[in-house]
N, C-alpha and C positions, 0 to 999 in steps of 0.2 A: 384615222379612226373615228374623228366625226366631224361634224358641217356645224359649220356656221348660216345662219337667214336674214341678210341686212343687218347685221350689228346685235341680233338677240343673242339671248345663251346657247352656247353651244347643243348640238344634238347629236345623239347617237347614228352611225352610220346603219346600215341595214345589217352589215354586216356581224358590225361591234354588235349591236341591239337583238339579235340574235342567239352571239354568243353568251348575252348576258342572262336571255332568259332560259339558255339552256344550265346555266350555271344554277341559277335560282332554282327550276325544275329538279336541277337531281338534288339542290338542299335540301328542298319541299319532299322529296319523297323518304332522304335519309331520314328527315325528324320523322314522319310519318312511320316508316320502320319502329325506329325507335321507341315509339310512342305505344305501339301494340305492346310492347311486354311496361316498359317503365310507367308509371304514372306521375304527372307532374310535372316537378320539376324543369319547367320549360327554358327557363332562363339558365338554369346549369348545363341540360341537352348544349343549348345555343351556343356558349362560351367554351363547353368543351371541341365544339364540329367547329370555331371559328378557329382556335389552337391547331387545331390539328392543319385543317384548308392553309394555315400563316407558314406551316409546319415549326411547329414550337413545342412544348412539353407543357404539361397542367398539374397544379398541384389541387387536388379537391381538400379542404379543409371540413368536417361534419362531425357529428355525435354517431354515434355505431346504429346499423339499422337503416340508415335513410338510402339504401340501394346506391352507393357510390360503383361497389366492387361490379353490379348491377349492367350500372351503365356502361361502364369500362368493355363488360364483355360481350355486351349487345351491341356495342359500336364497332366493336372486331369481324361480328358476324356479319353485322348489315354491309359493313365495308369490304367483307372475305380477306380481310387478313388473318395471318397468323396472332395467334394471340399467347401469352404466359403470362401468370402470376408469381410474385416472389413475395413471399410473408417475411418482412423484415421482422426480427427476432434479436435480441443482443448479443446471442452466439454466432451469429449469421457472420461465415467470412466473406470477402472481397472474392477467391478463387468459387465459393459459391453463386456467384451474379454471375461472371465473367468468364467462366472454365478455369480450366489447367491442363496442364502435359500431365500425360498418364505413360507408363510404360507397356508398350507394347512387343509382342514378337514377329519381327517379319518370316517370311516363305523360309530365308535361309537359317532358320534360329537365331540370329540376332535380336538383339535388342532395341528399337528407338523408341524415341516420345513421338505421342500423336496426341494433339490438340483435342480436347474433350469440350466442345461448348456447353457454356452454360443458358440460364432460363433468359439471356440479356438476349439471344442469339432471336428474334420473332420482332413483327412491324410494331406489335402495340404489347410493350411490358408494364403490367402493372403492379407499382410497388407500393405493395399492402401495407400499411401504420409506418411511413419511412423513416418517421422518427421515432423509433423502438431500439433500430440498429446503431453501433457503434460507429463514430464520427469516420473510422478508419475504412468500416465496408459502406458508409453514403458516400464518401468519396471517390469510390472503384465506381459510379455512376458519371461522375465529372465528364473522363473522356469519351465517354459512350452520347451522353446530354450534348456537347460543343461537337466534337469531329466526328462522330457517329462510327467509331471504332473500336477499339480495344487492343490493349497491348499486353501481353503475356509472354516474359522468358524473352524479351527486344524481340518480338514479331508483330504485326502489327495486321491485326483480322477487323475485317467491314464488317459491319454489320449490316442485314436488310434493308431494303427501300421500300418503303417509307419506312422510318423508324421515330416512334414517339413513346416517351413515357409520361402514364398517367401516374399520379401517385397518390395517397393520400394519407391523411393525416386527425389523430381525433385529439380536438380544443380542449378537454377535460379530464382527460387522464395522464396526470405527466408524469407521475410515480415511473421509474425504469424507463424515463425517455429522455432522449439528446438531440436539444432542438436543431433542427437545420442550420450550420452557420450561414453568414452570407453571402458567399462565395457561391452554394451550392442552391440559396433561392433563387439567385439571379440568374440561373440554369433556366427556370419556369417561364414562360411565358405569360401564362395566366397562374393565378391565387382566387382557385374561384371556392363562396362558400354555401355551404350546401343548408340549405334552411331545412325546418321540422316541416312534414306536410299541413294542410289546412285539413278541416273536419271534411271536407268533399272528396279530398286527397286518398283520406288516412282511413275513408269511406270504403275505394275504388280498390284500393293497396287489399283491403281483409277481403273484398269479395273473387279479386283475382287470386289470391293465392291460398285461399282455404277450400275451392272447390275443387273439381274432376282435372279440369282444364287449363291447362298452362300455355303461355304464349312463346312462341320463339321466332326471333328475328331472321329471315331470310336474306342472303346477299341483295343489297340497287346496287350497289355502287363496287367496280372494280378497281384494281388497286392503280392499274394504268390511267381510270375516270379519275382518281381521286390528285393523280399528280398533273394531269391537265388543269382541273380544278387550282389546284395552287399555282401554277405558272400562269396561269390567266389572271387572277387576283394580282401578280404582281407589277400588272403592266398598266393596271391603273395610276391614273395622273393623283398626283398630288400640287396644289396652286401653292406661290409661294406664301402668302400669309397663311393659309393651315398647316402646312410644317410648319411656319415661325411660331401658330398656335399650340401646336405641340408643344416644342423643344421650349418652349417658356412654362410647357407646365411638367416636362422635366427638371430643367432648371427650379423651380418652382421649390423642387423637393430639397433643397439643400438650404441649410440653415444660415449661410454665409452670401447667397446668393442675392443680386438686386431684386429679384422675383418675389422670394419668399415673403407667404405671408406673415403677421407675428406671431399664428398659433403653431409655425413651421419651428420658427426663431424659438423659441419657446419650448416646443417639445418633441421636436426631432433632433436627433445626434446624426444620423448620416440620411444621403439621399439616394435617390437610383443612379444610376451606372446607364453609359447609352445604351442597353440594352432595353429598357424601357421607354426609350423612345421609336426604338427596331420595333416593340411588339405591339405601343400604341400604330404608328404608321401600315402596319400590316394588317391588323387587323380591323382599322379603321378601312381599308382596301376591303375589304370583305364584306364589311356592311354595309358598303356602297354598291357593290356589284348587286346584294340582293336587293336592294332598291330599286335594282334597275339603271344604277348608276355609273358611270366610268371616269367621276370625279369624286374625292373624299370632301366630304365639308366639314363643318366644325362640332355640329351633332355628331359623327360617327364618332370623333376623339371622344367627346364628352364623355359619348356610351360605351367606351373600352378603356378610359383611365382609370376606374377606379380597378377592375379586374387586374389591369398591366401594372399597377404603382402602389397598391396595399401591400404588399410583399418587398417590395423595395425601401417604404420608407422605414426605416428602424426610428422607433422611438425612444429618449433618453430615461434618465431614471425619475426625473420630472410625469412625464408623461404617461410612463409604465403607473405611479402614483396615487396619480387622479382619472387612473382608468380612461385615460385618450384611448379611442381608435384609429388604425390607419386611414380606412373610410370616409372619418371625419375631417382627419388635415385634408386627403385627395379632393373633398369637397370645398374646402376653403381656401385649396388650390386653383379649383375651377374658379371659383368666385374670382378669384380676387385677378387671375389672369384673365377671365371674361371683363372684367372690369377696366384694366388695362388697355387691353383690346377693342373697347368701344362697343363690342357687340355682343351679346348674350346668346344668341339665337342662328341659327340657318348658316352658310357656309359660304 
């Protein structure tokens, strides 16, 4: 997959070099898609299309308004997948995500049950304020999030391919809400948060949508592109000191570990689960392919740790306090494992 020239860095074959920039190509033109109706938000587009390419789940965290539900369903379009929404709500049962058996009548007047899908049954569901609903129906996502199935009445129904949920979440209204345990964040791949726009932003946003004219996203990308897309992402090399750069800065997250820094020691109660080191390695694969690249280096972890490890570090009642954020330890994770490691910079 690539050449060596006298002892330099390795280089892309014609072939690889190829497949890479076809990969970049159809990225460039999904943001591109997406970009005609969304305004902005560049770096959430980014981190949501890199979840999906890793195939992982995204929790979008934001204040009401900033087009989360927006983006969700312009990246349905532009990708031609199916898409649903489910408005988490406190009455919202589990048989409502998931279906139920309904009674039907066969030819012969008889009686049987036949499986009624529910809104889980579609590639891209997205779950509206996830933490509104009862601890009992975020659960009924569990099996659907790991084995991409569902089980009703010991039957055991697939669901679609590709299957991803986007979900989201508003930071400031907790009155009637039941935060994610963490069983069920560790589900996410990404914890991405959605910022307010800039004046340029909040400019683009009133003139697009107070005139005649509205945008709507057309399919690039088909669903068979899209799962090329991620088997190619995952054949990228990783060298052994950038996984050992990773997993030190999983490690990193746990309060008990030689890693930890002392703001970890200090104000974290638990850490991530290897799960977080699955969604930095992958996804750090993806930033590398759009580079052009068919090696990760230690830039790409950098720029997907905070995204893969916010959500996983839980802070203790120290920390909740004096207003830590997760952001902030993942930052003085890097530090201090960049520091460890002798190098700051490049891969």
């Amino acid at each position: 997959m690539t050449e060596t020239n006298g002892g330099t860095a390795p280089r892309l074959s014609a072939e690889a070099d190829a497949r890479a920039r076809e990969f970049g190509e159809r990225f460039r033109r999904l943001r591109e898609e997406i970009g005609k109706v969304l305004v902005g938000q560049d770096q959430v587009v980014e981190a949501v299309l890199v979840a999906i390419l890793a195939g992982g789940h995204a929790l979008l965290e934001g204040v009401p308004g900033l087009g989360k539900t927006l983006l969700v369903r312009t990246i349905s379009q532009a990708l031609s997948l199916n898409f649903n929404r489910i408005q988490f709500t406190p009455d919202l049962m589990p048989a409502d995500v998931t279906g139920t058996n309904i009674v039907m009548e066969d030819p012969g007047g008889g009686r049987v049950f036949q499986f009624q899908r529910g809104p889980l049954f579609a590639n891209i569901v997205l779950a509206d304020e996830i933490n509104r609903a009862t601890p009992k129906t975020q659960s009924a996502l569990l099996e659907a999030m790991q084995e991409h199935s569902v089980t009703v009445a010991g039957t055991i129904h697939r669901l679609q391919e590709p299957f991803f949920v986007l979900a989201t979440q508003n930071p400031i209204e907790q009155e009637g809400t039941y935060p994610l345990p963490e069983a069920q964040l560790d589900r996410f791949l990404f914890k991405i948060l959605v910022r307010f726009p800039t004046l340029e932003e909040l400019s683009s946003i009133v003139e697009r949508t107070t005139g005649t004219v509205s945008a709507e996203a057309r399919p690039v990308l088909s669903a068979e592109e899209l799962v090329s897309m991620q088997r190619l992402a995952r054949e990228i090399k990783v060298a052994t000191h950038v996984k050992e750069y990773a997993l030190k800065m999983v490690l990193a997250t746990h309060p008990d570990s030689e890693y930890a820094p002392g703001s970890i020691k200090r104000f974290a109660r638990y850490g991530s689960s290897p799960r977080g080191a699955q969604a930095i390695i992958l996804a750090a694969k993806i930033l590398a392919l759009l580079q052009g690249r068919y090696n990760v280096a230690k830039d790409d972890v950098d720029q997907v740790s905070p995204s893969a490890l916010r959500h996983r570090v839980i802070l203790n009642f120290e920390g909740e306090a004096e207003g830590i954020t997760p952001d902030a330890l993942v930052a003085d994770i890097r530090n201090s494992v960049q520091e460890s490691s002798g190098s700051k910079v490049g891969g």
